[in-house]
PDB file of N, CA, C and O in Angstrom:
ATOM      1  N   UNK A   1     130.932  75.459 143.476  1.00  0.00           N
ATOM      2  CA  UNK A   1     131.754  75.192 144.641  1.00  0.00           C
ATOM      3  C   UNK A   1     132.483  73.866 144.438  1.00  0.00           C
ATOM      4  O   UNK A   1     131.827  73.036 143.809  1.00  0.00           O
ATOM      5  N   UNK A   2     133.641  73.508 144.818  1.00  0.00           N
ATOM      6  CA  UNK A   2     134.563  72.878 144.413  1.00  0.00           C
ATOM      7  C   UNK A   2     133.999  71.418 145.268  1.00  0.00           C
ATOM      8  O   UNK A   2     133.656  71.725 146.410  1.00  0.00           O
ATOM      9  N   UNK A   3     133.863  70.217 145.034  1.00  0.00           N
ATOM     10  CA  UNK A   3     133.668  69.278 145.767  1.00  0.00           C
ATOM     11  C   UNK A   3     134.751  68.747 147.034  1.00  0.00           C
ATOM     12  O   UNK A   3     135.959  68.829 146.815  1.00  0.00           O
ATOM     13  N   UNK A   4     134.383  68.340 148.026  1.00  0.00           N
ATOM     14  CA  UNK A   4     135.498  68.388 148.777  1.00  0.00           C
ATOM     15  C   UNK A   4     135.221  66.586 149.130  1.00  0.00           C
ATOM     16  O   UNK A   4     134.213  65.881 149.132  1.00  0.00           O
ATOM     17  N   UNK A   5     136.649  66.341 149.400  1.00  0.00           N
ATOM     18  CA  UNK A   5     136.814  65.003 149.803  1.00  0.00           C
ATOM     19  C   UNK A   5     137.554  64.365 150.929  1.00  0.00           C
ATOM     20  O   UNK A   5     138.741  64.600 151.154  1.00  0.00           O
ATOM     21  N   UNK A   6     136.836  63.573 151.611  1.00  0.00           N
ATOM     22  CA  UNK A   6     137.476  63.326 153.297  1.00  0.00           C
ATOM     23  C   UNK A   6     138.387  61.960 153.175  1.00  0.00           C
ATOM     24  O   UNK A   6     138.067  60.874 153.659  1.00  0.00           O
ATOM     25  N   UNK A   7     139.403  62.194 152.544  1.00  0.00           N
ATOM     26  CA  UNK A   7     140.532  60.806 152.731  1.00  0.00           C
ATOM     27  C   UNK A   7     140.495  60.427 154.405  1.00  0.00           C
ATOM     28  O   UNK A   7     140.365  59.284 154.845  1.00  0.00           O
ATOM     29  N   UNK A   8     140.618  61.471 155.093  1.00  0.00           N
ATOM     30  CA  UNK A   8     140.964  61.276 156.484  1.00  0.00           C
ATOM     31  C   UNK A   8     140.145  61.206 157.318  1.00  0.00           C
ATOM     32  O   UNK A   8     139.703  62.352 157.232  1.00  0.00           O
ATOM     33  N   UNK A   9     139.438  60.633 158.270  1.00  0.00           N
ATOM     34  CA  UNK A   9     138.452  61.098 159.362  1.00  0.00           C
ATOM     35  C   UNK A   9     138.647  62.747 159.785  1.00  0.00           C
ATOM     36  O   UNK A   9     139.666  63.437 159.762  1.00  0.00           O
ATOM     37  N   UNK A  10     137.247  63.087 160.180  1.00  0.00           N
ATOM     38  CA  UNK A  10     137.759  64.331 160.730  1.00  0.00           C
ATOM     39  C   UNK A  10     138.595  64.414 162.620  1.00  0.00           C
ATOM     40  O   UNK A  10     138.832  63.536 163.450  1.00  0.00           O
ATOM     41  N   UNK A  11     138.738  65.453 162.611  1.00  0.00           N
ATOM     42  CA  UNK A  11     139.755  65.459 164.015  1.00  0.00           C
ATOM     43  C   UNK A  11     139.703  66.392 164.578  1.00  0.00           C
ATOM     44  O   UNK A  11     139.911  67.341 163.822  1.00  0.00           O
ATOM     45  N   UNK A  12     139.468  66.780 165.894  1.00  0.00           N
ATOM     46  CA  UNK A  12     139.423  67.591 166.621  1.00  0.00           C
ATOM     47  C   UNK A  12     140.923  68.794 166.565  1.00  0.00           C
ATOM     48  O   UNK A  12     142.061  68.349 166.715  1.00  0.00           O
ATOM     49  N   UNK A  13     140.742  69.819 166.406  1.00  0.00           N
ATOM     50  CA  UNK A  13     142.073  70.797 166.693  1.00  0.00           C
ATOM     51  C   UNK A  13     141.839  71.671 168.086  1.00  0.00           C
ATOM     52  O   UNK A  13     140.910  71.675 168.894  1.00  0.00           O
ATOM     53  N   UNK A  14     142.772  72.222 168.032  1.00  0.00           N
ATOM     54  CA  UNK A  14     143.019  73.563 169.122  1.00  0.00           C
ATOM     55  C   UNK A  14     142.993  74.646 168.378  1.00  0.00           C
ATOM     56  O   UNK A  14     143.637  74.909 167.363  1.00  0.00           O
ATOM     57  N   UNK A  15     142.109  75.332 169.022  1.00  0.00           N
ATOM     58  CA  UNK A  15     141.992  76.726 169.098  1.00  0.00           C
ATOM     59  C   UNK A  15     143.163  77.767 169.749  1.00  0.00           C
ATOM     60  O   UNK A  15     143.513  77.451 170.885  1.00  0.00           O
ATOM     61  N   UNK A  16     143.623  78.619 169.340  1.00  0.00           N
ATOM     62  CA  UNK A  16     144.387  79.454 170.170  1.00  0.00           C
ATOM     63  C   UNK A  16     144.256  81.114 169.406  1.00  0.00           C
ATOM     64  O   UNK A  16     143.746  81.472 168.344  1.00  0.00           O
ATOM     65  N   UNK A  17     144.907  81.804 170.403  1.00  0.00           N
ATOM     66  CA  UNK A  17     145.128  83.211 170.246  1.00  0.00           C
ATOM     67  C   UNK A  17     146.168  83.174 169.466  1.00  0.00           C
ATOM     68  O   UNK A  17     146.824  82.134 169.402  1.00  0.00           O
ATOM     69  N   UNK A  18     146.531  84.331 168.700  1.00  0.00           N
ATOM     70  CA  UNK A  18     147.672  85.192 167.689  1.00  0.00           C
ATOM     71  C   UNK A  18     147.335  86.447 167.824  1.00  0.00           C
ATOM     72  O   UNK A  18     146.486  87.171 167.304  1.00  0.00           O
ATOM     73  N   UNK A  19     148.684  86.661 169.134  1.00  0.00           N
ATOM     74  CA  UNK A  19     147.606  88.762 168.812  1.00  0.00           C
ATOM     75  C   UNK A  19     146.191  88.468 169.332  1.00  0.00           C
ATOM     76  O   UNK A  19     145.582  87.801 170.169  1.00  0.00           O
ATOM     77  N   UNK A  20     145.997  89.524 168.156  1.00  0.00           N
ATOM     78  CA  UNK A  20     144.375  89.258 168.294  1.00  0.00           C
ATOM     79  C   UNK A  20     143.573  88.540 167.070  1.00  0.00           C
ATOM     80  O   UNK A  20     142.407  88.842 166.817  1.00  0.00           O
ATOM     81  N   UNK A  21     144.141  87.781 166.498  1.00  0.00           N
ATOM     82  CA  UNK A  21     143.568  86.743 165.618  1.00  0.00           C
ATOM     83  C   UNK A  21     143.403  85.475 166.216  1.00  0.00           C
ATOM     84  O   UNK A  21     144.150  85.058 167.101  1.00  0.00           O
ATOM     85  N   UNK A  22     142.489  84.882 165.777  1.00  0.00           N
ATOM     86  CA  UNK A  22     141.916  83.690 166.880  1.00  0.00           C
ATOM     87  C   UNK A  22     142.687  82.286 165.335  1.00  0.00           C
ATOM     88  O   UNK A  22     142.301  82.258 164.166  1.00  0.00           O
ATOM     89  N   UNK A  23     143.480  81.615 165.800  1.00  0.00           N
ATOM     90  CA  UNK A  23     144.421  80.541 164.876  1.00  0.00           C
ATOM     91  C   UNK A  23     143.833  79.133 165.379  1.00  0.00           C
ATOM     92  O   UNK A  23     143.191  78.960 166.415  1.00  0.00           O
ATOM     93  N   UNK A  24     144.225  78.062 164.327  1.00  0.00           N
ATOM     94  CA  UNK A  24     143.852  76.786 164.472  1.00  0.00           C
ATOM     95  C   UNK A  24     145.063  76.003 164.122  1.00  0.00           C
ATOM     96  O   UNK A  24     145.753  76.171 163.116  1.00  0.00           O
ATOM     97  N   UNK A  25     145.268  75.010 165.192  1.00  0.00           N
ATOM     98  CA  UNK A  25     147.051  74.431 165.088  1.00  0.00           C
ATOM     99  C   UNK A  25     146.004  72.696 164.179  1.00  0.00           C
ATOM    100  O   UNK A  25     145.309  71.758 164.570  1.00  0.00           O
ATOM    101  N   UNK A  26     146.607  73.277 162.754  1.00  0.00           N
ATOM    102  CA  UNK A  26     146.473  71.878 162.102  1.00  0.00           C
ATOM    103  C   UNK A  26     147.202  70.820 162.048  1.00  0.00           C
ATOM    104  O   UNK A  26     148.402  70.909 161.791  1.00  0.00           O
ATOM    105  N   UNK A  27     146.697  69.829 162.245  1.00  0.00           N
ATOM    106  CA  UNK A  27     147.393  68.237 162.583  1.00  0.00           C
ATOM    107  C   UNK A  27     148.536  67.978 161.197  1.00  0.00           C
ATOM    108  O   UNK A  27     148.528  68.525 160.093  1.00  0.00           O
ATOM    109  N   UNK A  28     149.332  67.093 161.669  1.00  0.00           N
ATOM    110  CA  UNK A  28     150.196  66.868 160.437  1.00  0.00           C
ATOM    111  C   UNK A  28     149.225  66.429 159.359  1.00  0.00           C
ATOM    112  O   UNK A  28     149.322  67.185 158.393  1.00  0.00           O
ATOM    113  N   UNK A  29     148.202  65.345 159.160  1.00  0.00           N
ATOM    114  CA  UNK A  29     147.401  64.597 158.591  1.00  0.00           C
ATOM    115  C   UNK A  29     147.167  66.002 157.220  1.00  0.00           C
ATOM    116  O   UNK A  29     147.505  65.995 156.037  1.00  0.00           O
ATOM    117  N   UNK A  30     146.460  67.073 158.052  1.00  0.00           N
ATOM    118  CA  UNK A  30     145.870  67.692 157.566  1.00  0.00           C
ATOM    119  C   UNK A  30     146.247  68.687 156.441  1.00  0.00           C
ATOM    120  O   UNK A  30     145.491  69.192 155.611  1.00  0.00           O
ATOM    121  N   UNK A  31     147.916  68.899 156.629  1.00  0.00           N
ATOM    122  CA  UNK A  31     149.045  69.858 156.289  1.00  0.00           C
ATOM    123  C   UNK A  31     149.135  70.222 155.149  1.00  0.00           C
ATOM    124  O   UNK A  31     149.335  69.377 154.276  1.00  0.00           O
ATOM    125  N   UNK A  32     148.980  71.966 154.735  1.00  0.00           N
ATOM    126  CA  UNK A  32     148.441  72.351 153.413  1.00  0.00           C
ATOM    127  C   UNK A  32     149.853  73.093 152.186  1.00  0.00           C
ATOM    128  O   UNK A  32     150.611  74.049 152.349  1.00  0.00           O
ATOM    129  N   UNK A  33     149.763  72.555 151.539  1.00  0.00           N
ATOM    130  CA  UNK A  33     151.209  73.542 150.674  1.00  0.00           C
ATOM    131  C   UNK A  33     151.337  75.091 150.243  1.00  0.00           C
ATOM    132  O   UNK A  33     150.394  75.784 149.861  1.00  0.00           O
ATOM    133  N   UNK A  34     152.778  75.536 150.386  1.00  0.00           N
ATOM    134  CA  UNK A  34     152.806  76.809 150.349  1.00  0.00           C
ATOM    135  C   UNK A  34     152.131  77.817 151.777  1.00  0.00           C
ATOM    136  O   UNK A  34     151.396  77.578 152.735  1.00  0.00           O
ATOM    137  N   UNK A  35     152.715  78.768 151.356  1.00  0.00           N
ATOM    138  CA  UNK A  35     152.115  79.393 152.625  1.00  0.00           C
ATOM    139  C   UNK A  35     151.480  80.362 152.965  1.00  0.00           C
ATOM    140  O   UNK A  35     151.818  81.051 153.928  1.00  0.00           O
ATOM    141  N   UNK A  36     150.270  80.639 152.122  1.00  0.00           N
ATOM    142  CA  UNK A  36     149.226  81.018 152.148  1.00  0.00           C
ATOM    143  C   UNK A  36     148.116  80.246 151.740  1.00  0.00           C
ATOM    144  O   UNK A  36     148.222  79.388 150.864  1.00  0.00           O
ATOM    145  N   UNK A  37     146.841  80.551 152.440  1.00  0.00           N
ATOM    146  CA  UNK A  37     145.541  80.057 152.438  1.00  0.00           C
ATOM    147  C   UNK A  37     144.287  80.953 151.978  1.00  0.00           C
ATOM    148  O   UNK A  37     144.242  82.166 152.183  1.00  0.00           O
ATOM    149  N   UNK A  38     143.488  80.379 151.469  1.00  0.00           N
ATOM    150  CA  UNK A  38     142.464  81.597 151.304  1.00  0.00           C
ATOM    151  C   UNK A  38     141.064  80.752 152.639  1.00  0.00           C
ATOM    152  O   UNK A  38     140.771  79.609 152.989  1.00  0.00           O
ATOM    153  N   UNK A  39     140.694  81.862 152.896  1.00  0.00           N
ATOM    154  CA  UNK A  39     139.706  81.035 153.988  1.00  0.00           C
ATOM    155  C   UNK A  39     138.682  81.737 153.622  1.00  0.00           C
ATOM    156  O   UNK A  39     138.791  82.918 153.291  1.00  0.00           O
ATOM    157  N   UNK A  40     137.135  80.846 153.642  1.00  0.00           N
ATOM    158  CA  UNK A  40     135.863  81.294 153.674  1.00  0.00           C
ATOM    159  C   UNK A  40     134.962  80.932 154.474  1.00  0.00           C
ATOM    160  O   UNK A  40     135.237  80.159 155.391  1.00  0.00           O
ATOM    161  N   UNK A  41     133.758  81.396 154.300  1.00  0.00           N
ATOM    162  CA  UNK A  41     132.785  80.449 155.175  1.00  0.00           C
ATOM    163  C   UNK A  41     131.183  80.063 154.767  1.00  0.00           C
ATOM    164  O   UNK A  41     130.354  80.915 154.448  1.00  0.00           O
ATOM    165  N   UNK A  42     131.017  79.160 154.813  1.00  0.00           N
ATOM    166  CA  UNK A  42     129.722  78.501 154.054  1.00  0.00           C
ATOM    167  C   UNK A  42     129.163  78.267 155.092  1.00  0.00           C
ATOM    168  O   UNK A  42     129.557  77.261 155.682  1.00  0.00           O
ATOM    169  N   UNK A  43     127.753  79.286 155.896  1.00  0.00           N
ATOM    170  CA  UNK A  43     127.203  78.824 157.229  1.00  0.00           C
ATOM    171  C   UNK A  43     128.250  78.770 158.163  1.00  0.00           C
ATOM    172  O   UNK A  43     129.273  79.369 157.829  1.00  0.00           O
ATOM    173  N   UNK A  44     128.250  78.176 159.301  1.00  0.00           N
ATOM    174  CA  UNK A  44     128.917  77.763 159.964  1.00  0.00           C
ATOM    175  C   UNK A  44     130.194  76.816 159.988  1.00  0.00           C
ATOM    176  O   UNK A  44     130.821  76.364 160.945  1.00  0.00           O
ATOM    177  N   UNK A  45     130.392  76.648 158.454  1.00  0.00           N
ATOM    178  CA  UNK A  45     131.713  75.887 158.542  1.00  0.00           C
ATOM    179  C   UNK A  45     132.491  76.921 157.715  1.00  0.00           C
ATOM    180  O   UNK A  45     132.017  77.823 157.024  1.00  0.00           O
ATOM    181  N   UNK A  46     133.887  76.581 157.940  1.00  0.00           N
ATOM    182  CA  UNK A  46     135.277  77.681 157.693  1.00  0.00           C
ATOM    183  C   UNK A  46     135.812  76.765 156.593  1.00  0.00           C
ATOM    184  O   UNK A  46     135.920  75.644 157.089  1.00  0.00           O
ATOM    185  N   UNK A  47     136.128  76.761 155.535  1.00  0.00           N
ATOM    186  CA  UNK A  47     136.763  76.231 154.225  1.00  0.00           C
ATOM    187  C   UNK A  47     138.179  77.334 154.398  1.00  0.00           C
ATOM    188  O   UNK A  47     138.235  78.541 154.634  1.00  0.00           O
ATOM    189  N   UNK A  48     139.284  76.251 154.150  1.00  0.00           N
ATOM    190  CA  UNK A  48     140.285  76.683 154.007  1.00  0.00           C
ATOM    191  C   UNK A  48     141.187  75.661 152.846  1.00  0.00           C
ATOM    192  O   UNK A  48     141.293  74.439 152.744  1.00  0.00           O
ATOM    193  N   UNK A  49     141.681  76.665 152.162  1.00  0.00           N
ATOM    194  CA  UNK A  49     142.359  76.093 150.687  1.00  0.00           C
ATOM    195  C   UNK A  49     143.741  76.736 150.821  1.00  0.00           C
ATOM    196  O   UNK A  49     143.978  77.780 151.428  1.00  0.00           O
ATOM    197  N   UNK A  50     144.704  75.893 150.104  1.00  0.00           N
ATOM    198  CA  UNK A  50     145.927  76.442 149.473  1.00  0.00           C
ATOM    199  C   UNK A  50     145.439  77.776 148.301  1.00  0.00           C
ATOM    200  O   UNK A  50     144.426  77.868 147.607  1.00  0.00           O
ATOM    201  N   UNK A  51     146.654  78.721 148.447  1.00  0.00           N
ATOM    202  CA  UNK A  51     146.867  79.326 147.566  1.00  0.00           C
ATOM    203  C   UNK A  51     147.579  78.844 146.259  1.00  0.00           C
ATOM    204  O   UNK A  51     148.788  78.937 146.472  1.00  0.00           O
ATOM    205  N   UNK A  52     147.358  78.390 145.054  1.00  0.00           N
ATOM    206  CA  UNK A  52     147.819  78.208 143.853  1.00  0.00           C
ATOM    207  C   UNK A  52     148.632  78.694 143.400  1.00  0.00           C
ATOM    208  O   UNK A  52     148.622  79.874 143.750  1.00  0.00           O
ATOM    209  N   UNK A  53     149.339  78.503 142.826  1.00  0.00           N
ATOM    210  CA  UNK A  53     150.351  79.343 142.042  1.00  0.00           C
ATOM    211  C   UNK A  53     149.738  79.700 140.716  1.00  0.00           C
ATOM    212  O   UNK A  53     149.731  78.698 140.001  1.00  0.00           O
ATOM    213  N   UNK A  54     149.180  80.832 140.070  1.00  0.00           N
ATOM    214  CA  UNK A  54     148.729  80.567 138.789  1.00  0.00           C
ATOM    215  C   UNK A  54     149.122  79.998 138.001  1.00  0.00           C
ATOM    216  O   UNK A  54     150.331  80.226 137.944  1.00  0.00           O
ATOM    217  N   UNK A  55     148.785  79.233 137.178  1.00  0.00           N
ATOM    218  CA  UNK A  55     148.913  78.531 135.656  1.00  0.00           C
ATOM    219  C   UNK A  55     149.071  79.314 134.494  1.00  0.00           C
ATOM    220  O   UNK A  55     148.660  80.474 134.505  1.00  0.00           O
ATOM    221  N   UNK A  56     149.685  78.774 133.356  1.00  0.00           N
ATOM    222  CA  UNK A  56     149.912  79.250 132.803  1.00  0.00           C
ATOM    223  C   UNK A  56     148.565  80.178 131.668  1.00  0.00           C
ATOM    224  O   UNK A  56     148.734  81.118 130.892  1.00  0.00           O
ATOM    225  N   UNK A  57     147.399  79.471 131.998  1.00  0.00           N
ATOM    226  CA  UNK A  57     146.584  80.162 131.458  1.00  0.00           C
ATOM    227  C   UNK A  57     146.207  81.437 132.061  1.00  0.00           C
ATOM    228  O   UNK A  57     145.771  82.354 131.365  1.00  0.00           O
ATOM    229  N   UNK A  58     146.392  81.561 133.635  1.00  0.00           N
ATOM    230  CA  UNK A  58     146.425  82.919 134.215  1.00  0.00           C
ATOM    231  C   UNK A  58     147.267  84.079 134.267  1.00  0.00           C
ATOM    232  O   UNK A  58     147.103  85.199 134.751  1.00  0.00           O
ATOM    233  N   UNK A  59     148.510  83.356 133.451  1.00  0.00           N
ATOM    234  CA  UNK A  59     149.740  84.052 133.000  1.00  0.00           C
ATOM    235  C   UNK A  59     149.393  85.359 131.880  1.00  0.00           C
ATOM    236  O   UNK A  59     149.429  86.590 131.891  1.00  0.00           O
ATOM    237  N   UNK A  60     148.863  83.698 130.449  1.00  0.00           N
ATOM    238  CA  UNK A  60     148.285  84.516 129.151  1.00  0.00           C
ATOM    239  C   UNK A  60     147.211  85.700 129.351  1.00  0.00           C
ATOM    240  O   UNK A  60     147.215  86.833 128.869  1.00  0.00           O
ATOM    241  N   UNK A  61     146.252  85.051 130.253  1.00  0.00           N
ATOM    242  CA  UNK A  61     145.223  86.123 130.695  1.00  0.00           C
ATOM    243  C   UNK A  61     145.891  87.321 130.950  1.00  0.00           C
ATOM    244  O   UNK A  61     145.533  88.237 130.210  1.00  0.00           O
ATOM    245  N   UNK A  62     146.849  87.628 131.860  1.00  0.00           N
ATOM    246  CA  UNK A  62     146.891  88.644 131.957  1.00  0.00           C
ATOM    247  C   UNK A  62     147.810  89.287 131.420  1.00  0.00           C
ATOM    248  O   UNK A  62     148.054  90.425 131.821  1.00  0.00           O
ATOM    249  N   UNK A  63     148.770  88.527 130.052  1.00  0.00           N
ATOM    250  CA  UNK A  63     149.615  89.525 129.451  1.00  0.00           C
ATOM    251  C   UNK A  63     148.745  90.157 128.459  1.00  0.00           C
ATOM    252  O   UNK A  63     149.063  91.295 128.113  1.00  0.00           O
ATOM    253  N   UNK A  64     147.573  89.556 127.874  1.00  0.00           N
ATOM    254  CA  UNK A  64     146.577  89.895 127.292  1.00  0.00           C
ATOM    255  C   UNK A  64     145.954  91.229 127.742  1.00  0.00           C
ATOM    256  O   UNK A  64     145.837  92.143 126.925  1.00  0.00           O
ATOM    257  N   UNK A  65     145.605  91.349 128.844  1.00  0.00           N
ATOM    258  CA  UNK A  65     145.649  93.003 129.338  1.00  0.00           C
ATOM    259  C   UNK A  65     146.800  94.260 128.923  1.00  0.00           C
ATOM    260  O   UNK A  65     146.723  95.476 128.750  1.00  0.00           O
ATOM    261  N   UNK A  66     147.705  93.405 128.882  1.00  0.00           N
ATOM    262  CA  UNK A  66     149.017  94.577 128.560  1.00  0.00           C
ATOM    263  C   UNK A  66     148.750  95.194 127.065  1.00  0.00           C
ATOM    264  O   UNK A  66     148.475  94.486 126.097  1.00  0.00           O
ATOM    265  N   UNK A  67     148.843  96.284 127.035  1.00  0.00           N
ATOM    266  CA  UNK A  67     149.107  97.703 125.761  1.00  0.00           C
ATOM    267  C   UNK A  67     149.745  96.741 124.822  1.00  0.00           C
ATOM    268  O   UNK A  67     150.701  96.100 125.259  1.00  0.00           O
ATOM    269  N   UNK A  68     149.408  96.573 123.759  1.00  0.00           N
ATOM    270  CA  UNK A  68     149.862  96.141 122.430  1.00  0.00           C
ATOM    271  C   UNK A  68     151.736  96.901 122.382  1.00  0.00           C
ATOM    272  O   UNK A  68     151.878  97.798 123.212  1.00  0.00           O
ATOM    273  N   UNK A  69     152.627  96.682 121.785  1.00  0.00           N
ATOM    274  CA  UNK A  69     153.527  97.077 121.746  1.00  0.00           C
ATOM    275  C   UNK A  69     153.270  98.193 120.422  1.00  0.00           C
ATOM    276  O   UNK A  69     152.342  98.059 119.624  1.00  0.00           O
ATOM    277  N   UNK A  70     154.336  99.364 120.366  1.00  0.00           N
ATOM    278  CA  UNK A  70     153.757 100.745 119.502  1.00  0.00           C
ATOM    279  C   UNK A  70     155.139 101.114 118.797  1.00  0.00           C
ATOM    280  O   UNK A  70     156.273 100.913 119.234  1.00  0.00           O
ATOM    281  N   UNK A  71     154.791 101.648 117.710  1.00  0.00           N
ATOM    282  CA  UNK A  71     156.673 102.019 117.472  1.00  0.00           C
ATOM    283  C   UNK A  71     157.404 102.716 118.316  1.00  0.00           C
ATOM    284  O   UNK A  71     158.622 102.545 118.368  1.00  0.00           O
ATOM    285  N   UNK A  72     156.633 103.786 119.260  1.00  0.00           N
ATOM    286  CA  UNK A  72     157.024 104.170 120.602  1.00  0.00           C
ATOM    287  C   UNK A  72     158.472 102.872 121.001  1.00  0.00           C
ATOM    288  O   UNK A  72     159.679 103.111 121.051  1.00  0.00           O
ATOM    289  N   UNK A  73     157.917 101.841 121.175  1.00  0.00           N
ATOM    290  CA  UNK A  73     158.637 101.002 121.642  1.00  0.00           C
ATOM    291  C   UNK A  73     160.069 100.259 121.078  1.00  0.00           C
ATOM    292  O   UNK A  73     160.046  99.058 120.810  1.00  0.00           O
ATOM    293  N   UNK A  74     161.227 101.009 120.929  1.00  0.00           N
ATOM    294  CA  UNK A  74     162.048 100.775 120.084  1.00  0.00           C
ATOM    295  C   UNK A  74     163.053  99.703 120.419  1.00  0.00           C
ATOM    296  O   UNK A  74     163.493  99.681 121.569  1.00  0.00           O
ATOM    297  N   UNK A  75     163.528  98.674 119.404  1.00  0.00           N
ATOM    298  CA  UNK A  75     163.906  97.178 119.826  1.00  0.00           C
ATOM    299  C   UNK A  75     165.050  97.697 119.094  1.00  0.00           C
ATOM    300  O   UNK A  75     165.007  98.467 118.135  1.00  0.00           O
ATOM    301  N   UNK A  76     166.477  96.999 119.862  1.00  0.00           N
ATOM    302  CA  UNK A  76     167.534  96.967 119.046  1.00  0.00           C
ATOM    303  C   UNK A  76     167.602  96.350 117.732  1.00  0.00           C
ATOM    304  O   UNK A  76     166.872  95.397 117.460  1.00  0.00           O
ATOM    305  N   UNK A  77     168.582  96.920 116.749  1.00  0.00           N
ATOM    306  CA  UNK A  77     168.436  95.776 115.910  1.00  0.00           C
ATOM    307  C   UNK A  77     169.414  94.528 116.240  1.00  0.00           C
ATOM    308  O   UNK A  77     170.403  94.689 116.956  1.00  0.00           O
ATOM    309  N   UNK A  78     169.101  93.361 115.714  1.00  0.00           N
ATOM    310  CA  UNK A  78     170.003  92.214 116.500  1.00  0.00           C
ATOM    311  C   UNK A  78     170.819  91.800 115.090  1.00  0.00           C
ATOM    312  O   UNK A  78     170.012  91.445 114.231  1.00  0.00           O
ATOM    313  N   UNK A  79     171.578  91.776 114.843  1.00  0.00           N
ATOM    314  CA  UNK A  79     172.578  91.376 114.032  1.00  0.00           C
ATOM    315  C   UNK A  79     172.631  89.318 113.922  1.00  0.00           C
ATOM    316  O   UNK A  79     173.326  88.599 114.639  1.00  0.00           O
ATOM    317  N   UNK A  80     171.849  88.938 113.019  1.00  0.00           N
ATOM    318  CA  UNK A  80     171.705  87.720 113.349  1.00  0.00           C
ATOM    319  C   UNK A  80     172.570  86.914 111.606  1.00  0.00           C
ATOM    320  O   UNK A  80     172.158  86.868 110.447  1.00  0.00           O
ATOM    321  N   UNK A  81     174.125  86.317 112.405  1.00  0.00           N
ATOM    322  CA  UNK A  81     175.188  86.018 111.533  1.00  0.00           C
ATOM    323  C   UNK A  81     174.897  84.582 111.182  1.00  0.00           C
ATOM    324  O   UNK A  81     175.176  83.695 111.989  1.00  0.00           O
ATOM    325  N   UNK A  82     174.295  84.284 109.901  1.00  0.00           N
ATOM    326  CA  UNK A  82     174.456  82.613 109.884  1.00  0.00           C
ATOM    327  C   UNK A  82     175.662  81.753 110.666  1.00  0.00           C
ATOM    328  O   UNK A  82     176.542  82.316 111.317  1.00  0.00           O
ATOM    329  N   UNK A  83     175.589  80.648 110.540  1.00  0.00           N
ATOM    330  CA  UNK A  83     176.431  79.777 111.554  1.00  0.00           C
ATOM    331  C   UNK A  83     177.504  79.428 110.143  1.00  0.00           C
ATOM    332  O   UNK A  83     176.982  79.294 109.036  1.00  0.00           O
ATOM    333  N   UNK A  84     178.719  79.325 110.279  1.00  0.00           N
ATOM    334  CA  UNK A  84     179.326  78.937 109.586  1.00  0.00           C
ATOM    335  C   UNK A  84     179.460  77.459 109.618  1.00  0.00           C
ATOM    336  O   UNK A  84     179.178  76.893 110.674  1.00  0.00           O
ATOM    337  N   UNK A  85     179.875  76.721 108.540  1.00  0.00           N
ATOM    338  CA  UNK A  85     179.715  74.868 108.260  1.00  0.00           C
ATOM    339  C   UNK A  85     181.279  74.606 109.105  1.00  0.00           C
ATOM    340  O   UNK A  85     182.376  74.953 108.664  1.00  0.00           O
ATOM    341  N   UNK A  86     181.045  73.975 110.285  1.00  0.00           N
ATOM    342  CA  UNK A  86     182.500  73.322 110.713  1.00  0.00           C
ATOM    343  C   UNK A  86     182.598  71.551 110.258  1.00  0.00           C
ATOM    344  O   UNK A  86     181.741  70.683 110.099  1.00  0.00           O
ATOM    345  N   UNK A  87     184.003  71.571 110.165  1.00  0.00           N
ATOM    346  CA  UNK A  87     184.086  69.681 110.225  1.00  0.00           C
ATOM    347  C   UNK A  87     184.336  69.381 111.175  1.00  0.00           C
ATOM    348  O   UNK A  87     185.245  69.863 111.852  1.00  0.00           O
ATOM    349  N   UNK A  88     183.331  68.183 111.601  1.00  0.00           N
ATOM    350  CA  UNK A  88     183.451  67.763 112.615  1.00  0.00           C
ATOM    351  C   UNK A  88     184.061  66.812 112.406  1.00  0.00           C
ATOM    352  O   UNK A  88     184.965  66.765 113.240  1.00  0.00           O
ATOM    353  N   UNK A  89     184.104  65.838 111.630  1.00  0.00           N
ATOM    354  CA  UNK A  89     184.539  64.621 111.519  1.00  0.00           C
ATOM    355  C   UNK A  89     186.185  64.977 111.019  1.00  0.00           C
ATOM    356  O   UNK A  89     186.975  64.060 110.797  1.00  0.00           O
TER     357      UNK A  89
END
């Protein structure tokens, strides 16, 4: 479990309705990036985190799942013309 750290005192919020989801109006202090959260609960307290953007190691991970490429898979050929010598000077 990730260690957590209190820069801020804690602070009382409001409770309110959404629909029928019960919401918590967080203080500016508190204000989380992006806009999703993942929420859990340890006992009686509610942990709430930003959603991450994966990294690039969660990238590799999962191109690593992908099907090897097959001759099935046919690539143009690319016509690749050396650069000819210009003068610059």
């Amino acid at each position: 479990m990730p260690q957590h750290r209190h820069s801020t005192p804690p602070r009382e919020a409001k409770l309110f309705r959404n629909n029928r989801s019960q919401a918590v109006r967080i203080p500016v202090e508190f204000e989380l990036p992006g806009e999703k959260v993942l929420i859990s609960r340890d006992g009686d307290r509610l942990i709430i985190e930003p959603v991450r953007k994966p990294g690039l190691t969660a990238l590799l991970a999962q191109w690593a799942k992908e099907p090897p490429l097959g001759p099935e898979d046919d690539f143009p050929e690319i016509r690749d013309v050396p650069v000819r010598p210009e003068d610059i000077f």
